[in-house]
N, C-alpha and C positions, 0 to 999 in steps of 0.2 A: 915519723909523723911530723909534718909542721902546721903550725898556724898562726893564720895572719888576722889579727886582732881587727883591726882595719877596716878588713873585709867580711869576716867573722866567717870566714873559708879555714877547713882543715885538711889535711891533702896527706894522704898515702903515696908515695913512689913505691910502686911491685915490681917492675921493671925499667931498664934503662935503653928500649925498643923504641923506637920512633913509633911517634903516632901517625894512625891512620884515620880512626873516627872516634867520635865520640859520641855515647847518650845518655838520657837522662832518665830517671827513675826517680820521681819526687823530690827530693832534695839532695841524689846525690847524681854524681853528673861522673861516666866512666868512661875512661878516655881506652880506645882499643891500639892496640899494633893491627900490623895488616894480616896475618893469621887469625885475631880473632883474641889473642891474651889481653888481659887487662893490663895497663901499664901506667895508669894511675886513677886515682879514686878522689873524690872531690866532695865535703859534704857541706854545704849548703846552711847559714843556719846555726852554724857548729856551736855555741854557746848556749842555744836553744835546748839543743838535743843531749848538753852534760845537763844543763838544770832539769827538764823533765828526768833524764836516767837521774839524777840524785833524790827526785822527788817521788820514783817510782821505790825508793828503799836500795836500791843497788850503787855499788862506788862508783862515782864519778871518775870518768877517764882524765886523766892529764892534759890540757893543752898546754901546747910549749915548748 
């Protein structure tokens, strides 16, 4: 996982496939190969989304 403070973008690489598309699903934005595999994930927000999960009682994921 990386993230870019920045941007407040955190980013999954699952594969190392060229992209072909991409969409979006609320805050998280999924980039396709031309087959249809996901080949990176993208969330939107991403500082948002550890403070609620910390504030729901569950451990906050690492960014970093």
């Amino acid at each position: 996982m990386q993230y870019d403070a920045e941007t407040n973008i955190a980013m999954w690489e699952l594969s190392q496939e060229p992209i072909a598309s991409a969409r979006m699903f609320g805050k998280l934005i999924v980039h396709f190969s031309a087959g249809g595999t996901p080949v990176i994930i993208e969330m939107l927000d991403a500082s948002k989304f550890v403070s609620q999960t910390a504030k729901a009682g569950n451990p906050a994921p690492a960014l970093g």
